[in-house]
C-alpha positions in Angstrom: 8.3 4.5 30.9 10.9 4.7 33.7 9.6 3.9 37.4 12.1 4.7 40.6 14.8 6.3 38.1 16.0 7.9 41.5 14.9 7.2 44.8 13.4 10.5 44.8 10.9 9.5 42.3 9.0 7.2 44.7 7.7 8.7 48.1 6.5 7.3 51.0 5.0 8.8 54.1 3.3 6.6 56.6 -0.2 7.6 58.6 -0.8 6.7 61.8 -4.0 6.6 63.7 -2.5 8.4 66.8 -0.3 11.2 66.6 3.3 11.5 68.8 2.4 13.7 72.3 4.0 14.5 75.4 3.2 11.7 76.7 3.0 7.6 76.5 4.5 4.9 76.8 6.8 4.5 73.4 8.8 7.0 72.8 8.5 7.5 69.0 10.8 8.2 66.4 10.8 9.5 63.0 13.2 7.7 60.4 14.2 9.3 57.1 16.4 7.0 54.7 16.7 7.3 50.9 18.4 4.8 49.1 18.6 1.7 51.9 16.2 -1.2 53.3 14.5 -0.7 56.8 16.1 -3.5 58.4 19.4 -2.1 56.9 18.7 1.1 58.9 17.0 -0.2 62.3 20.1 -2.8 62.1 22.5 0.6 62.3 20.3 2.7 64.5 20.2 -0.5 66.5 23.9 -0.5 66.8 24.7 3.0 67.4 22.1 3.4 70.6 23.5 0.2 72.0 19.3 -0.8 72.2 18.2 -4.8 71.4 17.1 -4.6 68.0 14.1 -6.6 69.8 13.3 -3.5 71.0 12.6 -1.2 68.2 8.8 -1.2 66.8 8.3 -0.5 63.2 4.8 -0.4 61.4 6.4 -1.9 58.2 9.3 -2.6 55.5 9.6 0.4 52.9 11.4 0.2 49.6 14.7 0.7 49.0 14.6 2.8 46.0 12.9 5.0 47.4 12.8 8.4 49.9 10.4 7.1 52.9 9.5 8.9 55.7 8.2 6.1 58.6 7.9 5.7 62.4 9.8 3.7 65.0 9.3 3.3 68.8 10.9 1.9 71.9 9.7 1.4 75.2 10.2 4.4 77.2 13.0 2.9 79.1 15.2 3.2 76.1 16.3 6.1 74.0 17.4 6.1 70.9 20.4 8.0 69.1 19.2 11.2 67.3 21.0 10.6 63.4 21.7 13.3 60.8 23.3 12.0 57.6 23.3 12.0 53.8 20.2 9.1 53.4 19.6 8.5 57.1 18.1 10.9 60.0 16.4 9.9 63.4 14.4 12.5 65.1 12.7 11.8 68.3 9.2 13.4 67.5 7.4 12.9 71.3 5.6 9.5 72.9 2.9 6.6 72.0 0.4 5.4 73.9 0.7 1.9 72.0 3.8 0.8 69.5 4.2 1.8 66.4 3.5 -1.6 65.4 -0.1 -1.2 66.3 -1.1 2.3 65.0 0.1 2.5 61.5 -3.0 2.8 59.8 -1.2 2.8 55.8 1.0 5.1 53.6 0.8 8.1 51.5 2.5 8.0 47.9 4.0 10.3 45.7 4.9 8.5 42.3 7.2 10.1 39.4 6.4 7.7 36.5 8.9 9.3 33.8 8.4 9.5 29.8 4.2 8.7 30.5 1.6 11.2 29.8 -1.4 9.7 30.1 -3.1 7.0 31.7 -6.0 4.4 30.5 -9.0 5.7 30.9 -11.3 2.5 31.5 -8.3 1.2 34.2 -8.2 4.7 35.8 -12.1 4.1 36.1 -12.2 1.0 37.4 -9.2 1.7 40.0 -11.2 4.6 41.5 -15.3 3.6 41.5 -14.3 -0.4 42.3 -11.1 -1.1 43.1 -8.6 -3.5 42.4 -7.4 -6.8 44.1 -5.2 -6.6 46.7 -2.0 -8.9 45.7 1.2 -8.6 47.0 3.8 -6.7 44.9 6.3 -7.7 43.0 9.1 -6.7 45.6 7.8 -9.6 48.1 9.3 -11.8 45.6 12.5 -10.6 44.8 13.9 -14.0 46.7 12.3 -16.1 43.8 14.4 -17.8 42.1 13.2 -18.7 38.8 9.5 -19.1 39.5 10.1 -21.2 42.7 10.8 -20.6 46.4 12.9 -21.6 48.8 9.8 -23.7 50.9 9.3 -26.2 47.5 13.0 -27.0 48.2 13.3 -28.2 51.2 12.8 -32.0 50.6 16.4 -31.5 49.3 18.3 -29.8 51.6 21.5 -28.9 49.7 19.0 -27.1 46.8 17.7 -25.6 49.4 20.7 -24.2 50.7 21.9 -23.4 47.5 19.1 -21.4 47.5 19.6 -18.8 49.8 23.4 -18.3 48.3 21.5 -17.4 45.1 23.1 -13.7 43.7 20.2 -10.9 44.3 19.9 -7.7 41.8 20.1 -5.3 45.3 23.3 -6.9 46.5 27.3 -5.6 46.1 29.6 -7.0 44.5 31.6 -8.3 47.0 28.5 -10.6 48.5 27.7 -11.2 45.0 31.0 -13.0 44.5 30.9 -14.7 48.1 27.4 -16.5 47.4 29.0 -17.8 43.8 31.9 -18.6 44.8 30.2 -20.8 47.9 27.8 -22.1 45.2 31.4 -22.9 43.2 31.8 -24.6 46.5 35.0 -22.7 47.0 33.8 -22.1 50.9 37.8 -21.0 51.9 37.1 -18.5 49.1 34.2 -17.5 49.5 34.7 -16.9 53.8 36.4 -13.1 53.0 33.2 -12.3 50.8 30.5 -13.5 52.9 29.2 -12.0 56.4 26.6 -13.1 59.2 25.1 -16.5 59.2 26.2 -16.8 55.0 30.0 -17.2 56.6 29.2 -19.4 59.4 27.7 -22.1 57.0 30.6 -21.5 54.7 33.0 -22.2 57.7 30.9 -25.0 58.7 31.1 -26.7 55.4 34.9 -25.9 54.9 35.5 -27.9 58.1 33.6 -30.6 56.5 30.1 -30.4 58.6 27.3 -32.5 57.0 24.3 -30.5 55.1 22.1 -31.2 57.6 23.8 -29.2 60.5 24.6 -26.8 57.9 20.8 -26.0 57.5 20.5 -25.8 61.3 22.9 -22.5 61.2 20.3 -20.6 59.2 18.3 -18.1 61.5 15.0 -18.3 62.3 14.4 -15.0 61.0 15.6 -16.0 57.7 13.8 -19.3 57.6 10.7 -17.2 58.9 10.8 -14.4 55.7 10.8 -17.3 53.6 7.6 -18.7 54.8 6.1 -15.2 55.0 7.0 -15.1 51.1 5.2 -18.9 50.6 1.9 -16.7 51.9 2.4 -14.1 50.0 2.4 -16.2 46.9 -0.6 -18.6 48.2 -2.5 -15.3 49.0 -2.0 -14.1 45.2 -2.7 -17.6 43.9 -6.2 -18.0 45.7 -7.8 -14.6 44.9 -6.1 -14.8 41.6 -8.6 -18.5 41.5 -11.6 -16.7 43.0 -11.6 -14.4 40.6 -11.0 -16.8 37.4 -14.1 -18.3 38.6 -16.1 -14.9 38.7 -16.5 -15.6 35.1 -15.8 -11.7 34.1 -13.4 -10.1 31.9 -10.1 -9.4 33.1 -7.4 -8.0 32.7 -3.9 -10.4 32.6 -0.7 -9.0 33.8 2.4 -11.5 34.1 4.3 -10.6 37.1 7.6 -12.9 38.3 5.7 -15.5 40.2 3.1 -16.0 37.3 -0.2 -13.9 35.8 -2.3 -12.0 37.6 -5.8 -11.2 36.9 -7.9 -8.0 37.8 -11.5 -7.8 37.2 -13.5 -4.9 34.7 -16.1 -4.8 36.5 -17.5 -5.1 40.2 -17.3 -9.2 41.1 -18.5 -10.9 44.1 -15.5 -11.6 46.4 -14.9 -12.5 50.2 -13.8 -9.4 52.5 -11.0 -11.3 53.7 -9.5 -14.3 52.4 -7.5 -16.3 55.6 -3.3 -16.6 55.1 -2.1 -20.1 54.2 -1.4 -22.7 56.8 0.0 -26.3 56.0 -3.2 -28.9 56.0 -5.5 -26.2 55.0 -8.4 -26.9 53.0 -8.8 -23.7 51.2 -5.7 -24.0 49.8 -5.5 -27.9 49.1 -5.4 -27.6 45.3 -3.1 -25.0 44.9 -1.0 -27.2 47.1 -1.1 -29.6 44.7 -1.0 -27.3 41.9 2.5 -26.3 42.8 3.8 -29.6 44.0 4.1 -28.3 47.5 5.2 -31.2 50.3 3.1 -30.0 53.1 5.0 -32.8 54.9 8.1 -30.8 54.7 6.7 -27.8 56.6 6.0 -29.7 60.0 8.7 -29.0 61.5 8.4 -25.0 60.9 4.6 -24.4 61.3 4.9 -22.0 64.7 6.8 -19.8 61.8 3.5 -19.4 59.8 1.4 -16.1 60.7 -2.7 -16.5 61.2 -4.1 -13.8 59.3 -6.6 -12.4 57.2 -6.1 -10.0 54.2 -8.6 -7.9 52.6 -9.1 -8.6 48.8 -9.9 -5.4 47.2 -8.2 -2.2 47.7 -9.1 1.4 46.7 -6.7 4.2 46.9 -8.1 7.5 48.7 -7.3 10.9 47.7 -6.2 9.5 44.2 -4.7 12.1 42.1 -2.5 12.6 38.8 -0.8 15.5 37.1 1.3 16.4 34.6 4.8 17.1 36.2 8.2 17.9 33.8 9.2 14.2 32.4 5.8 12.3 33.5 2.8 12.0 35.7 2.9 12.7 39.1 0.9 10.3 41.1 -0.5 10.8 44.9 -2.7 8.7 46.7 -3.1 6.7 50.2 -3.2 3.2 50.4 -4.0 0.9 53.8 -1.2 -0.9 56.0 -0.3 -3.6 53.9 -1.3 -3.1 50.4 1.3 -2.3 47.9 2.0 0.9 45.5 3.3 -1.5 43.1 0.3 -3.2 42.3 -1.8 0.0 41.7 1.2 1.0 38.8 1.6 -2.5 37.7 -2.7 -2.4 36.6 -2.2 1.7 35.3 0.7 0.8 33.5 1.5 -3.2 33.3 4.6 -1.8 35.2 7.3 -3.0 38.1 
């Protein structure tokens, strides 16, 4: 079984609940890219238009390894750069009434899973009459390292920049070799490797700066994804123990933060289930499960998003067919929910 063999293999088209007219007050944009992250792409469009990156509303990050088709909007005031090239285009498709932020109801799919024929018949049963809990996918994680993350570090604060100079699969070689060669703590080294705030700290430290300024060099953006990635996991963890305590059978799929477990039959479940927030009971003994120092977090907690995330998802319009080297698979999933997870329960996959 082969899944995103080529970025072509894994569509995504996002819905929205208004559609672009003459008028509004966003002017709204649609962004093509194959083969590069979202933030990778607004960062360029960004650049070209000479327009705040501030500026530019998008409903949500898209794979990499993937073709996706998604929406972006600016005040009217601005105007973005109309792009043609190989795996990125900009088309300005008319205007908003709100952001694109705020209408982006979910995404279409259209899967290639290569050198599989068939799918389980109790698991395609269940996935389409009940439903299947709504983790986050495996791709939130990909900052992991080794089953922890970055927020159990940070009662040490050189592991915890050590961290973030951790090699990642999606990266070149040449930041690849910066981040080891500033873990080597060869920072004069590592300097012509590195770019952004990676080189600033590796400046900082070659200048001898202490660890603690060092830290402070870090964006806030940065510091914020790895909180949102702390939530992510919390979220998994508590409806991963709600269900445990349904007392049904399960399925149990291992995934890089740990085991996940999806119901066979219809379980009694909150709608919703809140997002973490330091102190909170609902989460206190997972908190102490993991050997999280809530104490640690005080200092961050305007970083932490109040939220609440449905439990169970259902795909609409799910459908499969044969197509040359595998099954084709389409469906719609809601803002949020993640195409991963439906392929990891079909096919203990990604």
């Amino acid at each position: 079984m082969r899944i995103k063999f080529k970025p072509e293999d894994f569509k995504v088209e996002e819905i929205l609940s208004e559609k672009p007219s003459n008028e509004g007050s966003y002017r709204a944009y649609l962004l093509k890219k194959r083969g590069l992250e979202t933030e990778e792409a607004l960062r360029r469009i960004s650049k070209l238009s000479r327009v705040p990156l501030r500026e530019i509303s998008y409903g949500g990050k898209k794979d990499k390894n993937a073709e996706t088709l998604q929406y972006i909007s600016v005040p009217k005031k601005f105007r973005l750069r109309e792009i043609k090239e190989k795996n990125l285009s900009l088309s300005e498709v008319g205007f908003l009434k709100k952001s694109v932020r705020e209408v982006v109801l979910g995404n279409r799919f259209e899967i290639l899973v290569r050198d599989t024929f068939k799918i389980d018949g109790e698991r395609l049963r269940i996935l389409k009459d009940i439903g299947i809990p709504n983790y986050y996918g495996e791709q939130r994680f990909t900052s992991s390292r080794k089953g922890k993350l970055f927020v159990q570090l940070l009662d040490e604060l050189e592991e915890a920049l050590k961290f973030l100079f951790q090699p990642a699969g999606f990266e070149n070689s040449r930041e690849r070799r910066g981040k080891r060669l500033f873990l080597e703590r060869n920072y004069e080294g590592a300097l012509t490797y590195l770019r952004g705030w990676r080189k600033r700290v590796a400046e900082f430290l070659l200048k001898g700066g202490d660890l603690k300024k060092a830290f402070r060099l870090i964006p806030k953006s940065e510091i914020e994804f790895q909180i949102n990635v702390l939530q992510s996991f919390m979220f998994n963890e508590k409806l991963r123990e709600i269900i445990e305590g349904s007392n049904v059978e399960t399925f149990k799929l291992k995934y890089r933060m740990g085991e996940l477990l999806y119901p066979k039959e219809k379980i009694e479940v909150p709608g919703e289930i809140p997002s973490y927030i330091p102190f909170s009971k609902e989460y206190s003994e997972i908190v102490e499960r993991i050997q999280l120092n809530e104490k640690s977090l005080k200092n961050y907690i305007s970083l932490f998003h109040r939220f609440k995330r449905r439990t169970m998802v259902k795909p609409k319009n799910f459908h499969f067919e044969l197509k040359g080297e595998g099954l084709l698979l389409k469906f719609e999933l809601p803002k949020g929910s993640y195409a991963t997870n439906i392929l990891r329960f079909l096919f203990n996959a990604v």
